[in-house]
N, C-alpha and C positions, 0 to 999 in steps of 0.2 A: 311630338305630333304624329299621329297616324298618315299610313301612305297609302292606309284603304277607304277606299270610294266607292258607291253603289253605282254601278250601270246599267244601261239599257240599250240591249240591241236590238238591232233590224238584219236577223239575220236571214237576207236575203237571196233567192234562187240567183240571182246575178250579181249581189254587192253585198256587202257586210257594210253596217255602220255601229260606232260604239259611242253610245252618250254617255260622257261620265260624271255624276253631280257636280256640279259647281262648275263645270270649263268648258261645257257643248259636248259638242260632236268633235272627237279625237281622230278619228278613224273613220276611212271610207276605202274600204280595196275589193277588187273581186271575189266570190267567191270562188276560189280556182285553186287548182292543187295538182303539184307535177309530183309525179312517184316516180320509183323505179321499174319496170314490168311489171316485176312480178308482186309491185305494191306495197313493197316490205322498208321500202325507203322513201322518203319526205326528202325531195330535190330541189322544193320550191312553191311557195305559197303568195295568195295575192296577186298583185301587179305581175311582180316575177313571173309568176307560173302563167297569166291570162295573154302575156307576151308570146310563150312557147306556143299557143294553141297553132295547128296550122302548120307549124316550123319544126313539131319535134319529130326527133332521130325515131327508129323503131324500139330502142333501149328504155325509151322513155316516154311514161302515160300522162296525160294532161285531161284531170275528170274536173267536175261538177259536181260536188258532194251535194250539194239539194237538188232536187225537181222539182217542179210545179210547187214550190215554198216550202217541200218539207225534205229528211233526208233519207237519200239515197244511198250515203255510204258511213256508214258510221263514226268506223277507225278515224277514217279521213277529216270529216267532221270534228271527230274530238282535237285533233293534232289542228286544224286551221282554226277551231276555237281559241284553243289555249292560245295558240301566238297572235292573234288579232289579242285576245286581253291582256298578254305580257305588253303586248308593242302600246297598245291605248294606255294602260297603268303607268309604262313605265319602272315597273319593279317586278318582278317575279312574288314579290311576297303579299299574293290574294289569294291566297284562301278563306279571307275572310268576308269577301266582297256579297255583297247581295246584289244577286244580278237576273232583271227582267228580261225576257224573248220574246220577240212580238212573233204570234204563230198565226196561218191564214185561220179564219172560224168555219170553216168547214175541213178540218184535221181529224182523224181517229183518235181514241182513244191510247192504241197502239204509237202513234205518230207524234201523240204529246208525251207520253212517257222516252223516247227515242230521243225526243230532243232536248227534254228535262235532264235526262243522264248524259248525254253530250256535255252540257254545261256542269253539272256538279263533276264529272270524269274532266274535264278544265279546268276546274281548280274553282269553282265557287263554292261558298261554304250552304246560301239557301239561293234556290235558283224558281224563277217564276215564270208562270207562262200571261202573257196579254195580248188577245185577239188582236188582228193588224187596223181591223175598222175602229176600233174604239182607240186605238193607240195612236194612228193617226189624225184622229179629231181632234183629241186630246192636244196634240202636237201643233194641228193646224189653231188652236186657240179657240176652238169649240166649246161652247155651256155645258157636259156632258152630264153634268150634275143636277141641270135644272131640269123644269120638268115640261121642257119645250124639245119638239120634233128636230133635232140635227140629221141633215143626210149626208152620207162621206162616202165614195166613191177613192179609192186604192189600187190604181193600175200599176202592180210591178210585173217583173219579167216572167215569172213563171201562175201568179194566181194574179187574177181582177175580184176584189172586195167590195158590197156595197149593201151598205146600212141604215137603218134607220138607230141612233142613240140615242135615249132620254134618262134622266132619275139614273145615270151612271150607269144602264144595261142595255142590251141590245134588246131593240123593240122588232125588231124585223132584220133579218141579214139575208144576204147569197154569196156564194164565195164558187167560183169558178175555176177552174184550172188551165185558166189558160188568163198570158198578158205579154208581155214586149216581145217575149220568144217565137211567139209565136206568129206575130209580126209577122220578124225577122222570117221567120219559115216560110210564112205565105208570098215573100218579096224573093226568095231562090226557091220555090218551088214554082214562079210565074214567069222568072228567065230561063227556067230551066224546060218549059213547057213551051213557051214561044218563040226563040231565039235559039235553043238546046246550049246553053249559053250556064256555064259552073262557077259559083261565086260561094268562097266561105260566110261564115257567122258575121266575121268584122265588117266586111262589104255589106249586106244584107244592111244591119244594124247603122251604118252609117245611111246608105239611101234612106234610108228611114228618116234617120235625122236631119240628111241634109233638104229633099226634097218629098219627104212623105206627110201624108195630109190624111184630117176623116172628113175634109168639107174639100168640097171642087175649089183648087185655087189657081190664078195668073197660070198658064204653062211655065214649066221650068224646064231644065234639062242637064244631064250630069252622064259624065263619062267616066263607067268604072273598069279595073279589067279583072278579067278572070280567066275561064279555059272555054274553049270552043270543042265542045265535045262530039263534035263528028269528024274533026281534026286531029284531036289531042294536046291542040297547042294555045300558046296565049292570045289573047284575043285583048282589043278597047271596043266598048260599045256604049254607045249611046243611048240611055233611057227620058224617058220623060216624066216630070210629076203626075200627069193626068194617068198613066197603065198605071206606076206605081199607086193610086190614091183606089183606083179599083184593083187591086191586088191583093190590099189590105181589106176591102169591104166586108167580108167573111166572119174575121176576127173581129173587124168594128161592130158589126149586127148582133153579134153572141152579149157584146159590153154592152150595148145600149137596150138589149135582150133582158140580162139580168138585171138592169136597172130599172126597166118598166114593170117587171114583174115584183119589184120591193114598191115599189111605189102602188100597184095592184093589192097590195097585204097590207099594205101599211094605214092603221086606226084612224077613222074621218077627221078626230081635231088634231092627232100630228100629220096631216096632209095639210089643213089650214097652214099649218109653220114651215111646213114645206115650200109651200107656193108663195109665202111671204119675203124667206129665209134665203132659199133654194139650194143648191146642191154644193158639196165642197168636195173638188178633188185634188188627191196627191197621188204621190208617186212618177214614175219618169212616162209612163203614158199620159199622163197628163199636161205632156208639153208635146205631144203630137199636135202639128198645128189642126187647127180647126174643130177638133175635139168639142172645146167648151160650149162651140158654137151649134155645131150639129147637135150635143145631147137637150140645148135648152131647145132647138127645135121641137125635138123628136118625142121629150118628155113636155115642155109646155112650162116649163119653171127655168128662175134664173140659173145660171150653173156659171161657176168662179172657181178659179183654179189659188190654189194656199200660196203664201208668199214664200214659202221653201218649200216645195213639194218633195223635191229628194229627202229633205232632210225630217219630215214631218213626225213617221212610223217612231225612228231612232229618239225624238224629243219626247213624242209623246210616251213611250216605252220608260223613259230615263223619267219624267215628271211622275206616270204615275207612282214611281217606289216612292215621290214623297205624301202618298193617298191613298197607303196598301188598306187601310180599313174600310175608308167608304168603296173602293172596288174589288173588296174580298171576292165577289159569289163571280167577282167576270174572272179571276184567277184561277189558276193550276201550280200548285205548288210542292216542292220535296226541297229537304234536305238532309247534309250528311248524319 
């Protein structure tokens, strides 16, 4: 019996997922990667390495091989590829694997070649590319095939995706470069301006989660700490949901930005299915409270967030290898 299986990842600015036919989603770990200086050595990948951020020595670098969903470091890339697919297989012996990437659809041509070689330099033997909006529909249990209006909204960390799908292609997209990071950015660059108040990524990213909102909610209130930079020392300070919900407002007006203007381009009878149908979103911004609710404001249609929004990209990536002909023309493909 064979020990190779077709996967599909979600290989994302802040998380890697590996769907492998027939057993889900194997795999869920940061994209993160601890070197040695001068980069020539792999100290630590995943979890491991997303631990160090923050805490490591000067000896030792803690990158980000993608940005804004695509990649920034190659090497790096190829080296946290391969072991995210050793560690999901289970075997080292895939070079036979056919393996999908779900890639944002607003990518260079440059930028899909980079990351199509990533994956065959990892050890797959034909390696494919599938836009994140269509792979998420797909995922989220979306008709992508018929020939009814789907809209799919894709808020991860580094890109916000949003679509119009029908007849299997993309009827309308925008793909923006900005999503949870940038959050995170807007929530320490608002303590840092009013308070003069230094808080890393984790912090950031957690306010976010624990008390961050796109819709005015009940007051909250959370004590995080960090550095008191007219000091230099540690500091606890008290924030509340209401600064943090207008901290974020920035980044929320850019998402509900791009998604009024898909809906502006989008064909009069798939706007009927729209308004019927309305909007499906995944990805982990889409568990920003209040979100669902502000965008059906804001757009005027219903908006429903997927019953596995993290996991959506990764399913639908991993389904379609079993539909590579009907969505040949949405693919990018090479092999060895």
């Amino acid at each position: 019996m064979s020990l190779v299986a077709d996967m599909g990842i979600d290989l994302g600015t802040a998380h890697t997922l590996i769907y492998v036919k027939g057993k889900g989603v194997l795999l869920d770990e940061p994209s993160v990667v601890a070197t040695s200086q001068d980069g020539k050595e792999i100290l630590a990948i995943g979890t491991e390495a997303r631990n160090m951020i923050g805490r490591n020595p000067g000896n030792i670098r803690v990158i980000k091989p993608l940005k804004d969903g695509v990649i920034a470091h190659f090497d790096a890339t190829k080296k946290m590829l391969r072991h995210f697919i050793i560690k999901a297989g289970g075997n080292k012996s895939f070079f036979r694997r056919r393996v999908i990437v779900s890639v944002p659809s607003g990518i260079t041509n440059v930028e899909k070649h980079a990351v199509i070689d990533a994956t065959l330099n990892a050890g797959a033997k034909e390696a494919y590319l599938i836009v994140e909006p269509v792979a998420a529909a797909i995922g989220a249990g979306l008709p992508v095939q018929e020939p009814i209006g789907n809209m799919i909204m894709n808020i991860g960390s580094g890109t916000t995706e949003v679509a119009i799908v029908s007849l299997g292609g993309l009827v309308v997209s925008k793909s923006i470069r900005l999503g949870g990071d940038e959050m995170d950015e807007a929530i320490i660059r608002h303590l840092r301006r009013e308070y003069n108040f230094m808080v890393g990524e984790r912090t950031a990213e957690q306010v976010k989660i624990q008390i961050g909102a796109a819709y005015p909610i009940p007051e909250e209130k959370m004590n995080i700490r960090g550095r008191d930079l007219s000091t230099g020392l540690p500091k606890l300070l008290e924030i509340s949901a209401q600064e943090i919900h207008h901290a974020l407002q920035e980044p929320i007006r850019e998402i509900v930005g791009a998604a009024r203007s898909v809906l502006e381009e989008t064909p009069p009878d798939l706007v009927s299915d729209i308004i019927e149908r309305g909007l499906v979103m995944t990805g982990g911004g889409s568990l920003l409270r209040g979100f669902p609710t502000l965008l059906a404001e804001k757009l005027g249609i219903p908006v429903i967030v997927a019953d596995q929004p993290l996991l959506a990209t990764a399913y639908g990536a991993g389904l379609a290898l079993g539909d590579l002909d009907a969505l040949k023309k949405l693919l990018f493909t090479k092999t060895h």
